[in-house]
C-alpha positions in Angstrom: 0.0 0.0 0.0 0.9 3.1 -0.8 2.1 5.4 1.8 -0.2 8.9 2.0 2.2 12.0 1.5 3.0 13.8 4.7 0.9 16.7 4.7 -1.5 16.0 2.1 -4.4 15.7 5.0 -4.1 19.7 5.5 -3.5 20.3 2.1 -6.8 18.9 1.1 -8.4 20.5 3.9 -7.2 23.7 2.7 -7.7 23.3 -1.4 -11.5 22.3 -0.1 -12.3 25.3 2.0 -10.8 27.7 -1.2 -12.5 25.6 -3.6 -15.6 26.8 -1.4 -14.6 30.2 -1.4 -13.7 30.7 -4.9 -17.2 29.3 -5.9 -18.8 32.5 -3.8 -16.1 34.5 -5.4 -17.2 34.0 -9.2 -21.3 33.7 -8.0 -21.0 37.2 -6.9 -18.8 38.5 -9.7 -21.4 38.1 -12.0 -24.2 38.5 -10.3 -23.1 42.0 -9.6 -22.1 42.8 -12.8 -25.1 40.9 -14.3 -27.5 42.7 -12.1 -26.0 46.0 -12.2 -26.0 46.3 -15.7 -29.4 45.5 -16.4 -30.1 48.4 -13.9 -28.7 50.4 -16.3 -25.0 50.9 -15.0 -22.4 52.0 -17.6 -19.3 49.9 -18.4 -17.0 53.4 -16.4 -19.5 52.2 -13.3 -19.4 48.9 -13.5 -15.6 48.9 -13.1 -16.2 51.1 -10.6 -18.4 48.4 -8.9 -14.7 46.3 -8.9 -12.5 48.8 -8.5 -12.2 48.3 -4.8 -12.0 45.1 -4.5 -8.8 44.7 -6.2 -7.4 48.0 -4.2 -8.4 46.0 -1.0 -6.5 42.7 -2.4 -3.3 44.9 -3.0 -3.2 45.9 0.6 -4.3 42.9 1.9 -1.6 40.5 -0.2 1.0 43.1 1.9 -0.7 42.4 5.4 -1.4 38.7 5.1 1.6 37.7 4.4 3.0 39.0 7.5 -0.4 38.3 9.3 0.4 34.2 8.6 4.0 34.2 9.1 3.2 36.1 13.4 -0.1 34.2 13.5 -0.2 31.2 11.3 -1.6 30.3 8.0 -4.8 28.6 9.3 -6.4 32.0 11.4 -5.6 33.8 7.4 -7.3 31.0 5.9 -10.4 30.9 8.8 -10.6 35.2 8.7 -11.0 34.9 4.3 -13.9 32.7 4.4 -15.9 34.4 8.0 -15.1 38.1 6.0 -16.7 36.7 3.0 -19.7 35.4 5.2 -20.2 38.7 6.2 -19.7 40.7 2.8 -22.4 38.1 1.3 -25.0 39.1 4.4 -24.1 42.9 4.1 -24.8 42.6 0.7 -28.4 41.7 1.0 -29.3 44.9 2.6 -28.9 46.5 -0.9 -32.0 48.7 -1.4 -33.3 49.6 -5.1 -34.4 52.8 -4.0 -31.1 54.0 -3.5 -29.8 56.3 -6.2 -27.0 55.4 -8.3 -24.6 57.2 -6.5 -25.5 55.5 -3.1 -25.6 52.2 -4.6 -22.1 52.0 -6.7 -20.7 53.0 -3.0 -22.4 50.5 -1.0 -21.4 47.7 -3.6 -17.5 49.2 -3.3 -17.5 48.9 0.1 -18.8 45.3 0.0 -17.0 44.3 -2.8 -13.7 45.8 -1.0 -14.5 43.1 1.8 -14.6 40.1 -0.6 -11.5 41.7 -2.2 -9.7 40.9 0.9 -11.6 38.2 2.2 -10.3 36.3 -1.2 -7.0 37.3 -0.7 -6.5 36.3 2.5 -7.8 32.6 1.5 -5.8 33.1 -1.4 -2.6 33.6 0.2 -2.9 31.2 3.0 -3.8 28.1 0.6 -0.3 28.9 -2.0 1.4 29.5 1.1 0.4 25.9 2.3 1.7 24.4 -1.0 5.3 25.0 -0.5 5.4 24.2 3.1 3.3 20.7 2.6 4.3 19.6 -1.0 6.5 16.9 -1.5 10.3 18.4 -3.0 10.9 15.3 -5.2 9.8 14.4 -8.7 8.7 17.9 -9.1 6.1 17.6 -6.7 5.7 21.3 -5.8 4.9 22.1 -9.3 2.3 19.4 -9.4 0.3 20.5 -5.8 0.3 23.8 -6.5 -1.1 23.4 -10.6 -3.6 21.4 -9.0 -4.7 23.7 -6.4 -4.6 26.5 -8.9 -6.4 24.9 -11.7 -9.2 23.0 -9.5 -9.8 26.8 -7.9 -10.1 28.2 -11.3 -12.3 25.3 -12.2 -14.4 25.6 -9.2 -14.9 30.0 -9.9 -16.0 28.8 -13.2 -18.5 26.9 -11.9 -19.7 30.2 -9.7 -20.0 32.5 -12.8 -22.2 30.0 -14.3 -23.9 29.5 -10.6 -23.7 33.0 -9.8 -26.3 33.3 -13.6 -28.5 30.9 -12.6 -29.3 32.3 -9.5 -29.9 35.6 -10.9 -32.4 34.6 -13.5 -34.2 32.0 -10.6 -34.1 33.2 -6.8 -33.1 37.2 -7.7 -30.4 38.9 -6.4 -30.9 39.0 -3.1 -31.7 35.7 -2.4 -29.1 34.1 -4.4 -26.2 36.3 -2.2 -28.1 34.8 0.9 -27.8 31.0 0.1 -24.4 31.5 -0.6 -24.0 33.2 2.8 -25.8 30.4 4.8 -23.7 27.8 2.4 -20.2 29.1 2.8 -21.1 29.3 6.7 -21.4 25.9 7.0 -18.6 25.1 5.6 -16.4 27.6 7.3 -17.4 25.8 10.3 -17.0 22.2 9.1 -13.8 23.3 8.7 -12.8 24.9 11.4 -13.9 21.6 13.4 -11.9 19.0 10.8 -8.7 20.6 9.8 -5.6 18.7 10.6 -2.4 19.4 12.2 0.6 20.3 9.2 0.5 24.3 8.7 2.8 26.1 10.8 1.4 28.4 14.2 3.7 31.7 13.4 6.3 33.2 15.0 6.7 36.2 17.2 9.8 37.7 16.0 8.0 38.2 12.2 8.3 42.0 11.1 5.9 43.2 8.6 9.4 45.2 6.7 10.0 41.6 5.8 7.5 41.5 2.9 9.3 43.8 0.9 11.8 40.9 -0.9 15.2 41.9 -2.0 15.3 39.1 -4.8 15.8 40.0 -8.1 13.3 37.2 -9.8 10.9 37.9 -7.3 10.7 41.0 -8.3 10.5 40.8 -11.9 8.1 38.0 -11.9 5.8 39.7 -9.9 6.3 43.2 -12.4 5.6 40.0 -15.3 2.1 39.4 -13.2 0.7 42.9 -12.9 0.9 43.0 -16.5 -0.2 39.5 -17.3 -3.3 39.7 -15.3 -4.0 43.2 -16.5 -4.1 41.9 -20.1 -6.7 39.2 -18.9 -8.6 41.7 -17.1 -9.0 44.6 -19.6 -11.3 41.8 -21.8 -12.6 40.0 -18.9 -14.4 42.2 -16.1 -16.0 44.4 -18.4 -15.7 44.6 -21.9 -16.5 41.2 -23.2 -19.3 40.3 -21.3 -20.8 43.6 -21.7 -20.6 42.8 -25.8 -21.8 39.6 -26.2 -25.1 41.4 -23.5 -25.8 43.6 -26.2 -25.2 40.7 -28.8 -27.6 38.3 -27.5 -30.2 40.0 -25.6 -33.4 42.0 -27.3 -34.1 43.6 -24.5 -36.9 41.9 -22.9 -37.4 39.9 -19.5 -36.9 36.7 -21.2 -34.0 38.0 -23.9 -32.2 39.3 -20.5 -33.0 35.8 -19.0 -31.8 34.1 -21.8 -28.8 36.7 -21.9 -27.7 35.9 -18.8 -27.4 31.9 -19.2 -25.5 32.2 -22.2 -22.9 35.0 -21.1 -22.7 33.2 -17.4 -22.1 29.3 -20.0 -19.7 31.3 -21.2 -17.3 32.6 -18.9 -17.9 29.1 -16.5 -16.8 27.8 -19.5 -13.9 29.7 -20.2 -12.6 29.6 -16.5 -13.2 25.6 -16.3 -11.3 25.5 -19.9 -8.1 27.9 -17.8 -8.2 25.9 -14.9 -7.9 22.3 -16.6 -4.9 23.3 -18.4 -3.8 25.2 -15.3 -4.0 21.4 -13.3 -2.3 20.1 -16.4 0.6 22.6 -17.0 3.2 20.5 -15.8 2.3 17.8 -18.0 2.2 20.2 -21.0 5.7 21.9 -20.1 7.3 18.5 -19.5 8.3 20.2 -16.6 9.7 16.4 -15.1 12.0 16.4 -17.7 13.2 20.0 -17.5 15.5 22.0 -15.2 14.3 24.6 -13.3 16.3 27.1 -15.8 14.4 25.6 -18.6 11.1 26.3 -17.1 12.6 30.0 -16.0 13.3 30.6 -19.6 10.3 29.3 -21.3 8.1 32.3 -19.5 8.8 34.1 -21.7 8.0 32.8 -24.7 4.9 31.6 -23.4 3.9 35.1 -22.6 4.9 35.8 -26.3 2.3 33.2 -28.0 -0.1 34.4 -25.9 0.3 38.0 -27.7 -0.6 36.8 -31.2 -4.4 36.1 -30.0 -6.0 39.0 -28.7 -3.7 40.8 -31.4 -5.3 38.6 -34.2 -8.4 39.0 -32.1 -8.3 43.2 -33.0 -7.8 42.7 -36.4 -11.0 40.2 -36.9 -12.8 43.0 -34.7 -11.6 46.6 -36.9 -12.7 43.7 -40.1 -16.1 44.0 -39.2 -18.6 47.2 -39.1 -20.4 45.7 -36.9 -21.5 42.4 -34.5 -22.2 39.7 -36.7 -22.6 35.4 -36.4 -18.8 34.9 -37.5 -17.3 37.6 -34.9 -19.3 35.9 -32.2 -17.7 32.8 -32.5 -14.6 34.1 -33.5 -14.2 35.7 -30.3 -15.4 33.2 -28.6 -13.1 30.3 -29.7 -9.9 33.1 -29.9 -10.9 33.9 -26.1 -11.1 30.0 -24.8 -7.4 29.3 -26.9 -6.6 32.8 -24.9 -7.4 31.2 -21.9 -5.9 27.9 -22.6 -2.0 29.9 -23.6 -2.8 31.9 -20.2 -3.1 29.4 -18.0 0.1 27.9 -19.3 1.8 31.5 -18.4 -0.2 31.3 -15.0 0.3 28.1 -13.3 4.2 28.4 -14.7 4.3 31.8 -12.1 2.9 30.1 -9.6 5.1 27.5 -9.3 8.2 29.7 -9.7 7.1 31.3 -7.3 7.3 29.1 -5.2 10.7 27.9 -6.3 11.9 31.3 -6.0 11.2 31.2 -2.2 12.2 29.8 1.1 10.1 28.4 3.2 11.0 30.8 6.5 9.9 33.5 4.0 7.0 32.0 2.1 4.3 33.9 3.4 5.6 37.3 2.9 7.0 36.4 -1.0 3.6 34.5 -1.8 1.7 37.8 -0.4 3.9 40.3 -2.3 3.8 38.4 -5.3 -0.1 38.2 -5.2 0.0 42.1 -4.2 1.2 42.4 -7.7 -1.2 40.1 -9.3 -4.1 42.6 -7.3 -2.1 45.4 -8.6 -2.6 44.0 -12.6 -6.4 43.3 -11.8 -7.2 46.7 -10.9 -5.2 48.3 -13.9 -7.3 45.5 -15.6 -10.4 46.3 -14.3 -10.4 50.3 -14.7 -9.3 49.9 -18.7 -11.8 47.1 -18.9 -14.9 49.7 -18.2 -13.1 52.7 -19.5 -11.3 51.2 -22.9 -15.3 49.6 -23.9 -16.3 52.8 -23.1 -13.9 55.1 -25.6 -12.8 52.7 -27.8 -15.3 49.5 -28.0 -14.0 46.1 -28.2 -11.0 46.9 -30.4 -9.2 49.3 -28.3 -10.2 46.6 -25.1 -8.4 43.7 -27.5 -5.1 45.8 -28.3 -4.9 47.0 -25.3 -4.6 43.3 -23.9 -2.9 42.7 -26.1 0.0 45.9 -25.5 0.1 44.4 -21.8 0.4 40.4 -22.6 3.6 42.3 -24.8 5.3 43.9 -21.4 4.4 40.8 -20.0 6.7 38.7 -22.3 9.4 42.1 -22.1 9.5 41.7 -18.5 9.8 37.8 -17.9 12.9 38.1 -19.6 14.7 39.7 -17.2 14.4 36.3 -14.7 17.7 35.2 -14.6 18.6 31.2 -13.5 19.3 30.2 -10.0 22.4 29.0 -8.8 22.5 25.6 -7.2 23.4 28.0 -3.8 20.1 30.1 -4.7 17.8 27.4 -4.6 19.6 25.2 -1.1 
């Protein structure tokens, strides 16, 4: 028989209660923007709507990694999923009558919540990888792809949840099951998680964060622009398009509306997270040296900028939406997805690789400070590039940051054998 990894009891414990909390993560998402728009928000305000929850993850990626590394990953992990409890219930005090004003505020303020709510689960479950994974036969590279790529499976499944609930419970309702649901399982938990994930040390100063390695650093410069390019298509833009695509207007073209964009991007995220779980297999990475896998981010981040560039061009063809665009976007989009999550799961596990396990925390939360940072660039050019320049100036300009991207990953330089001991 077989004997079970050391570890591998918390790191299940932990993947389940984010796989939990990314399902409430993409729900909401679209529900809010779904439900927002039909109110009659503009794509400027329904950035807006995200605008603080990615400022909140930025800030929060700083504090939580020194917040694990004094108190210890599992009071990160249990203060994500309670904060997101209560951003769900706050949420449900929404009141139509508000004005516009009133109401894009409110929704900030909540949204800001789940922004560091999910960053704090976020954190505390890649943190867990290094610390639990096993180091041989590229083990780390393997947890930590499957972590990511079930997660992003699992927030595909939300967006196509978070749809369905809209067009059968309404919007308050559907943010309340998902309160009550996610409660439960915070609590089951809390009650079943196993020792394996370090308490925290005293002596932890929160200057620490701040890393003074070079790859680090530059990978972490390659994320912000990375994520942006994903974002300025993905928050707003895209989903707003295909809206005024497929829906007439009425109740049941809305209804019908909402299914198909929600399909959609569950599809599209389930599509980034199985290639995400099977990165390692499709970089060989077993067979390769680190320095290998160092050197081919960049030219994955280099494919990647042929498809929303050939993307714009099908776009400025066109003088107008029509059949063939639709579903030219829409199978450019998933093979977008498919060369991103290649580019993604390969910077999460370096990483990893990049840092040491007394430091972990504070690398893995500056690092994913950066990846806030490129969702919020993302997300304010998302609303405000649909807005002045439609979906081809969205597409270029993804495709202007997937180009930095590939720019930028070029400046990681291979470790030394003493680098990596």
């Amino acid at each position: 028989m077989t004997q079970r990894p050391e570890g591998l009891s918390a790191y299940i414990a932990v993947t389940a209660a984010y796989w939990a909390f990314m399902l409430t993560d993409g729900a909401l998402r679209m529900l809010v923007l779904l439900h927002f728009h039909t109110l009659g928000f503009s794509p400027v305000q329904l950035a807006y709507l995200f605008v603080l929850y990615e400022i909140a993850g930025m800030a929060t990626n700083l504090a939580a990694g020194w917040i694990a590394a004094r108190f210890g990953l599992t009071s990160t992990l249990y203060a994500g999923l309670g904060l997101q409890v209560l951003a769900l219930l706050t949420l449900t005090q929404l009141d139509p009558g508000w004005t516009v004003g009133v109401s894009v505020a409110f929704v900030m303020i909540v949204q800001g919540a789940s922004g560091v709510a999910k960053d704090l689960a976020k954190m505390s479950s890649k943190s867990a990888v290094k610390l639990l994974a096993p180091t041989e036969g590229g083990g780390l590279f393997r947890w930590v792809a499957v972590l990511t790529g079930s997660k992003n499976a699992v927030k595909g499944l939300g967006f196509l949840l978070g749809a369905a609930l809209l067009a059968t419970l309404g919007f308050i309702w559907a943010v309340l099951v998902m309160a009550v649901v996610l409660g439960a399982i915070l609590i089951a938990v809390a009650i079943l998680m196993p020792s394996g994930l370090p308490k925290g040390r005293k002596g932890a100063k929160f200057s620490e964060v701040f890393s003074k390695s070079a790859n680090v650093n530059w990978l972490s410069a390659a994320r912000v622009f990375l994520f942006g390019a994903r974002d300025v298509w993905f928050v707003v833009g895209i989903p707003i398009y295909f809206y005024a695509v497929l829906s007439d207007g009425t109740e049941d073209g809305n209804r019908a509306a909402f299914f198909m964009i929600g399909t959609f991007m569950a599809v599209w995220v389930i599509l980034y997270g199985a290639v995400q779980a099977s990165a390692p297999k499709i970089l060989r990475a077993a067979e390769r040296s680190e320095d290998d896998l160092i050197r081919a981010a960049r030219s994955w981040a280099a494919l990647l900028f042929c498809v929303p560039a050939a993307l714009m061009g099908a776009v400025l063809m066109t003088s107008g939406p029509e059949p063939w665009l639709t579903i030219t976007l829409v199978i450019g989009l998933l093979v977008f997805g498919a060369i991103f999550a290649v580019n993604s799961s390969l910077h999460s596990y370096l990483i990893l690789s990049f840092t040491q396990a007394e430091r972990v925390t504070m690398d893995v939360g500056f690092y994913y400070m950066a990846n806030a940072s490129g969702r919020l660039l993302g997300t304010v050019l998302s609303g405000l590039t649909y807005q002045i320049g439609g979906l081809p100036l969205v597409l270029g300009t993804a495709a202007l940051m997937v180009a930095i991207a590939a720019l930028t990953s070029g400046k990681l330089q291979v470790q030394s054998s003493e680098a990596r001991s």
